[in-house]
Structures are given as structure tokens and as C-alpha cells.
C-alpha positions, 0 to 999 in steps of 0.5 A: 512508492514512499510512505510515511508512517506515523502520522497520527503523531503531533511532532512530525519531523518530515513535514508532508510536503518535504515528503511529497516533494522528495517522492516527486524528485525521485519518480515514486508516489507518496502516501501518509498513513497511521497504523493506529488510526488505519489511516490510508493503510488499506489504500497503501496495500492497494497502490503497492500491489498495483504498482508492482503489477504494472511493473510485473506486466511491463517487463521481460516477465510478460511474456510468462504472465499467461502461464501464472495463475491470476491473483484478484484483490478486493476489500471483501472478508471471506464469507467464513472468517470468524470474529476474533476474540481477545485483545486483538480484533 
């Protein structure tokens, strides 16, 4: 997976199809994202985990996959997380 960063930035040096194309060339995704904005940057976390899971499952490491623990991503905050205060929310 190839991902640009920075996107919210007016002077992109690589442009988003010299982007997707490179991606294309060399088998992988490609995804635009902006930490400032949160653009695209839950949905980068989501393709990353999902694809090293399927490569995970399709490998010679499948055959222990039954004996590790299963891991379930969601967009759900956990019921006790508190608010935080601060400059950093």
C-alpha cells in the first residue's frame, strides 16, 4: 500500500495520478491522506491492517493461525475512555 501524506498542502510535488499509477506499476493500493485534515487517515489504518492480515492468512503461517488469539477492529471508543484535556484532544 503507498500512501501520500500530506495532501491538504497546495503544492503537491507528486501529483495523485503520478501516485496511483506508480501504486498500479508496482501491485500495491494507493490512498491520499492528511493528518491535519483526518482525511482518509482511519481508512489507511483499516486497508493496512486488512492487508497484512490477508497476506498473514495466505502464507505458511496459516497453519498456526488457529492457535493465535483473534484480534477484532472496529470505529467504536471504549465505553470508559475519558475526555481528554488540554491541548491535545
Amino acid at each position: 500500500m503507498l500512501i501520500a501524506n500530506k495532501v491538504d498542502l497546495p503544492n503537491k510535488v507528486i501529483t495523485s495520478e503520478m501516485g496511483a499509477e506508480y501504486a498500479r506499476q508496482n501491485g500495491m493500493g494507493f490512498l491520499e491522506v492528511s493528518a491535519k485534515t483526518d482525511l482518509n487517515i482511519a481508512a489507511a489504518f483499516r486497508n493496512l491492517i486488512s492487508s497484512i492480515y490477508s497476506a498473514v492468512n495466505e502464507s505458511k503461517f496459516a497453519e498456526t493461525r488457529e492457535a493465535s488469539p483473534s484480534v477484532h477492529i472496529t470505529d467504536a471508543q471504549p465505553a470508559n475512555k475519558k475526555p481528554k484535556k488540554g491541548c491535545c484532544k
